[in-house]
C-alpha positions as CSV (number, residue, x, y, z in Angstrom):
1,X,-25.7,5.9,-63.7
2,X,-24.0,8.8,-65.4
3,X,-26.9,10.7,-64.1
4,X,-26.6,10.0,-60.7
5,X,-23.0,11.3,-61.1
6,X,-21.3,8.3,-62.1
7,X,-18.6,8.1,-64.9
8,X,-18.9,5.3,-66.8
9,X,-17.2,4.0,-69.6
10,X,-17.1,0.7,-72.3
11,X,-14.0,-1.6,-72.5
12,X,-13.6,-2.0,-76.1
13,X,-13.3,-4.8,-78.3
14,X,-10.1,-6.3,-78.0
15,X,-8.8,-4.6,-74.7
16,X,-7.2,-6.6,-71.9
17,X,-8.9,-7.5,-68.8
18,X,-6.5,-7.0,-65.9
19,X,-6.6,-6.6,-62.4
20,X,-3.1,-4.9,-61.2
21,X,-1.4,-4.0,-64.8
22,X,-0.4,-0.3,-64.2
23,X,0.5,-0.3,-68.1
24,X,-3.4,-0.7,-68.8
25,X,-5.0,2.5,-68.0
26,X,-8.2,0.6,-67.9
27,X,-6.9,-1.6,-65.6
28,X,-10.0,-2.9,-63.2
29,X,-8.3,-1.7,-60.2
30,X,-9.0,2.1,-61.6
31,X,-13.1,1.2,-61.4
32,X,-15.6,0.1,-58.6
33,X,-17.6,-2.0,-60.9
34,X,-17.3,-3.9,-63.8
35,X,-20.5,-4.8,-65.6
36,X,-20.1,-7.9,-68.1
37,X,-23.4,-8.7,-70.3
38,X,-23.7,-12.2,-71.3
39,X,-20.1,-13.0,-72.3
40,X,-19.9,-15.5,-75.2
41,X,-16.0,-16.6,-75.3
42,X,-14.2,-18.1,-72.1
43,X,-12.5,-15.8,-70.0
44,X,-8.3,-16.6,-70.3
45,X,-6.3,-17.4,-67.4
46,X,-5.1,-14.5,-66.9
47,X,-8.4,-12.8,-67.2
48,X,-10.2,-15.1,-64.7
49,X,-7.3,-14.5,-62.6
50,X,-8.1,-10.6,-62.7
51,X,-12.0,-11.1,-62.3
52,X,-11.5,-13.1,-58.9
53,X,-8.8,-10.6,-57.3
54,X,-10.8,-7.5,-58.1
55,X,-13.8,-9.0,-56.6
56,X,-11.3,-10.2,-53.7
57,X,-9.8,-6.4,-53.0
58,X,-13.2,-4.8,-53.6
59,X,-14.4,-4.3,-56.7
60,X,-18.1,-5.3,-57.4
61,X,-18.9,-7.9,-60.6
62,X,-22.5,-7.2,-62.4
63,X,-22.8,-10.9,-63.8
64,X,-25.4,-11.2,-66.6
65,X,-26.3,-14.1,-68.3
66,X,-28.9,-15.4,-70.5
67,X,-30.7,-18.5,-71.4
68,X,-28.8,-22.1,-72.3
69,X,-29.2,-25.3,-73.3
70,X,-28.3,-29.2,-71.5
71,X,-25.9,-29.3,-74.3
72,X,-24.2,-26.9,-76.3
73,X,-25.0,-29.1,-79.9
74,X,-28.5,-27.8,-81.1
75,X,-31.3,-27.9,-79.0
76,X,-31.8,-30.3,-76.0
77,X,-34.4,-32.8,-75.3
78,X,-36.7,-30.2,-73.9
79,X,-36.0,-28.1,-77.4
80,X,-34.0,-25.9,-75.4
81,X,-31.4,-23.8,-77.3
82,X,-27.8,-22.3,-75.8
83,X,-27.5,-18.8,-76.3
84,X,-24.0,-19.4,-77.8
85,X,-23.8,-15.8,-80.6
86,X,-20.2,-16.7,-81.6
87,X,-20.7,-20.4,-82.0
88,X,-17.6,-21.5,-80.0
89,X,-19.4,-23.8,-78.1
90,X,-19.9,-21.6,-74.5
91,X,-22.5,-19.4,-74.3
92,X,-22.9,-17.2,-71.1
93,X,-23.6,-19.6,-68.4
94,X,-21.0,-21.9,-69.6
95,X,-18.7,-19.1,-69.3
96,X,-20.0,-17.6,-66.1
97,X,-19.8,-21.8,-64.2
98,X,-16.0,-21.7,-65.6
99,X,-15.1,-18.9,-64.5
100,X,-16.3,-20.2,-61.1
101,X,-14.7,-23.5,-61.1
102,X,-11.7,-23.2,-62.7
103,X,-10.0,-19.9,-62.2
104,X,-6.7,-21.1,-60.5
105,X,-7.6,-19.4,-57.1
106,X,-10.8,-20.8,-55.5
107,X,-12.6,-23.4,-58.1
108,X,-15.1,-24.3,-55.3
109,X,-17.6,-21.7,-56.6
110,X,-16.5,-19.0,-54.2
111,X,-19.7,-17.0,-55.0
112,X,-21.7,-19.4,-53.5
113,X,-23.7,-20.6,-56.8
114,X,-23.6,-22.1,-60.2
115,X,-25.9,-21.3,-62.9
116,X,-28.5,-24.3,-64.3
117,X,-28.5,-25.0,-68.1
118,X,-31.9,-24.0,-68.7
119,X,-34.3,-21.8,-70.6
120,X,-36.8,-20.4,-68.7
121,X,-39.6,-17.6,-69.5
122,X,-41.1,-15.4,-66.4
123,X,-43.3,-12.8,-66.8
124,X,-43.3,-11.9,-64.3
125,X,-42.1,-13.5,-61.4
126,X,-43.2,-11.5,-57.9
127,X,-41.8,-14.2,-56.0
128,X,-39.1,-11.4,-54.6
129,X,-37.3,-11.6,-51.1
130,X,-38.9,-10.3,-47.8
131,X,-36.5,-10.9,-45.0
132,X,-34.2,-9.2,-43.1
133,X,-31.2,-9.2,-45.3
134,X,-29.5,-5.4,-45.2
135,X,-27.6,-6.0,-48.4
136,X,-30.7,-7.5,-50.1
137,X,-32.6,-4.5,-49.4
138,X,-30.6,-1.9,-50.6
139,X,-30.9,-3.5,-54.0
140,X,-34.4,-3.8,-53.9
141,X,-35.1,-0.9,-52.1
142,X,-32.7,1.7,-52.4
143,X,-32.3,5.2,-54.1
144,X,-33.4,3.9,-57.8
145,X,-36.7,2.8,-56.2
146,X,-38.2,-0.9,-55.2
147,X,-38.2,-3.5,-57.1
148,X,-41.0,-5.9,-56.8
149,X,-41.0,-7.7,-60.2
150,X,-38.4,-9.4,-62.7
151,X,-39.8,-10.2,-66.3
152,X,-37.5,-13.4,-67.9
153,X,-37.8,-13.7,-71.8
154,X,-35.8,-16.8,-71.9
155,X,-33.2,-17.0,-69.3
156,X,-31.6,-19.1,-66.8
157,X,-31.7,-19.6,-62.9
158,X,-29.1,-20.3,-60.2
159,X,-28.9,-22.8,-57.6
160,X,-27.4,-21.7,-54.3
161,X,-24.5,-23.1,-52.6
162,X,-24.4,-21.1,-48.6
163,X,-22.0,-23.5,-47.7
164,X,-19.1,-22.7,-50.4
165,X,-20.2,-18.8,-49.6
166,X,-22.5,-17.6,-46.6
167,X,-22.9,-14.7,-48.1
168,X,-25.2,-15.8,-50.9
169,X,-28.6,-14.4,-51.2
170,X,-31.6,-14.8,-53.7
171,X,-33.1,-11.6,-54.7
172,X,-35.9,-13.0,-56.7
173,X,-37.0,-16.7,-57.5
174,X,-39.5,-18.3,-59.9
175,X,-42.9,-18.1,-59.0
176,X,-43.5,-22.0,-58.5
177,X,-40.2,-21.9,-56.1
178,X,-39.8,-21.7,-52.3
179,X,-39.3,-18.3,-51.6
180,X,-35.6,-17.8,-50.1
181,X,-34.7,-21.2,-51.3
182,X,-31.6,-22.6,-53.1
183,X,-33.1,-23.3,-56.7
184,X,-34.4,-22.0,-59.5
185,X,-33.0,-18.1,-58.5
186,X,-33.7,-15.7,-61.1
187,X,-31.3,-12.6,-59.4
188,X,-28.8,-12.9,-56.2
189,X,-26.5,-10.9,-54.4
190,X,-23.3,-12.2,-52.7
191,X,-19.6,-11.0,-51.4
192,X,-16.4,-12.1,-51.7
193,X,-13.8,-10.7,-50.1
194,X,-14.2,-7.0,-49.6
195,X,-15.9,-7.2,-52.7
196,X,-19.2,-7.9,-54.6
197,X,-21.2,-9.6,-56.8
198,X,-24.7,-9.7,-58.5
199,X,-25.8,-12.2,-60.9
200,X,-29.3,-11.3,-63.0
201,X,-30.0,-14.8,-65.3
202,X,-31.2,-13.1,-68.5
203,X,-30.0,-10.0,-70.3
204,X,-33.6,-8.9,-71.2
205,X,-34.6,-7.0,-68.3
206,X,-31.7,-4.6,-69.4
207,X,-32.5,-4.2,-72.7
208,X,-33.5,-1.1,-73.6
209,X,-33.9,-1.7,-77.3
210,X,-31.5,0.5,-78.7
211,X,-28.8,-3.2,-79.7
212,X,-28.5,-4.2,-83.2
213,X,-31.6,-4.0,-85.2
214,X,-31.3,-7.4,-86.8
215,X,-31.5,-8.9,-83.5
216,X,-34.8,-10.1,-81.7
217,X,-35.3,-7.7,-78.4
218,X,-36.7,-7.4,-75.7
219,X,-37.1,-3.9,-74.4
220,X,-37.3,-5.0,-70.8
221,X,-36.2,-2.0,-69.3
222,X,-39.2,1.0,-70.5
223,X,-41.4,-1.4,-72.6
224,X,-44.9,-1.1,-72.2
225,X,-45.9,-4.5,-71.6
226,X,-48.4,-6.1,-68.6
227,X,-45.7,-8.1,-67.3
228,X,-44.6,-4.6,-65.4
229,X,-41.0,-3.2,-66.4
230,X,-40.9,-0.8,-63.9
231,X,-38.9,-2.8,-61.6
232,X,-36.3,-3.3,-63.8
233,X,-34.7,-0.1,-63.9
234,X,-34.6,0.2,-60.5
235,X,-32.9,-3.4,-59.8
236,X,-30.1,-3.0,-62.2
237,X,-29.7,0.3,-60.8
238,X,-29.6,-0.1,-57.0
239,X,-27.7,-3.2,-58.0
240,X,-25.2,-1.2,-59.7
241,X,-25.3,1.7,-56.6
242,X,-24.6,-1.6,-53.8
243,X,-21.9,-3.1,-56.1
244,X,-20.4,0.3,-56.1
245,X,-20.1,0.7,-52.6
246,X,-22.4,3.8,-53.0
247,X,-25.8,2.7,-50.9
């Protein structure tokens, strides 16, 4: 992004998340997007407050999640795992759904989905959206490139709710689902307000490798792998562009 002449900066550890605070000079209302990787803690009040209004007056919300569990206590029946890092007892979906139904402004999920508490692997799926949609195509096909393919290494889908936001749209779906269906979305796009969201269900696809080297990664943003990373880069990247107003 800083390439194609956009500043970018980190919030860091311990700062506030506010959305009209002039005594925060990273206050979200100074930024077009705000890009939030698989948080592991609930959002406070105060900060879910934020999140909604700068979606509401504009901003656009890069949502990424990863893969969960049925239940947050070990592994489910399917052996499933939540990707809870902190061990609190939410890991990113969980955080994501609360922040969507319980944020003291619209609880209905006013992005128009909620995220399934699965684990899935795709690699990768092609099951990617062909209509008509002008917002969909720009992040599929805009300036970064086209993206044709999205490569899950345990991650989580969406289910679709058009009637809580008619705005909703899946990008990309698992290959065994109805294309421009409801279930088992991998990627979507969606407004709110004057502003704008995207939700990716697994952090992999952005990994570039360089986290912490006692962690298992997934380089799914250059790897050289058969499951085709080249879309990846230019899905997170036109993602970023639309959320930004910018394509």
């Amino acid at each position: 992004m800083v390439k194609l002449g956009e500043l970018v900066e980190t919030l860091p550890v311990g700062t506030a998340i506010t959305y009209g605070n002039s005594s925060n000079p990273q206050d979200l209302s100074n930024y077009d997007v705000f890009v939030v990787v698989e948080p592991n803690r609930l959002f406070t009040a105060a900060e879910k407050t934020a999140l909604i209004n700068f979606v509401s007056n504009g901003g656009g919300l890069m949502m990424i999640a990863d893969h969960t569990a049925a239940t947050t206590a070990g592994t489910d029946a399917n052996g499933y795992n939540p990707s809870d890092r902190d061990g609190d007892g939410f890991d990113s979906p969980r955080v994501w759904n609360d922040l969507m139904t319980n944020n003291g402004i619209n609880n209905n999920n006013p992005f128009g989905f909620n995220i399934n508490y699965v684990d899935i692997s795709e690699g990768p799926s092609t099951n990617v959206y062909t209509g008509s949609n002008a917002n969909a195509q720009k992040v599929l096909n805009g300036a970064a490139g086209t993206a044709s393919k999205l490569a899950f290494y345990d991650g989580s889908t969406a289910t679709l709710f058009p009637t809580n936001n008619s705005s909703v749209q899946g990008l990309f779906w698992r290959n065994s689902a109805t294309n421009g269906g409801t279930s088992n979305v991998m990627a979507l796009l969606a407004t709110y307000g004057t502003g704008r969201v995207v939700w990716i269900g697994d952090s992999s696809p952005a990994d570039d490798g360089t986290g912490d080297t006692g962690d298992s990664l997934f380089n799914g943003w250059s790897g050289d792998s058969p499951s085709g990373f080249t879309s990846h880069p230019a899905l997170h990247l036109n993602a970023s562009l639309w959320l930004a107003k910018a394509q």
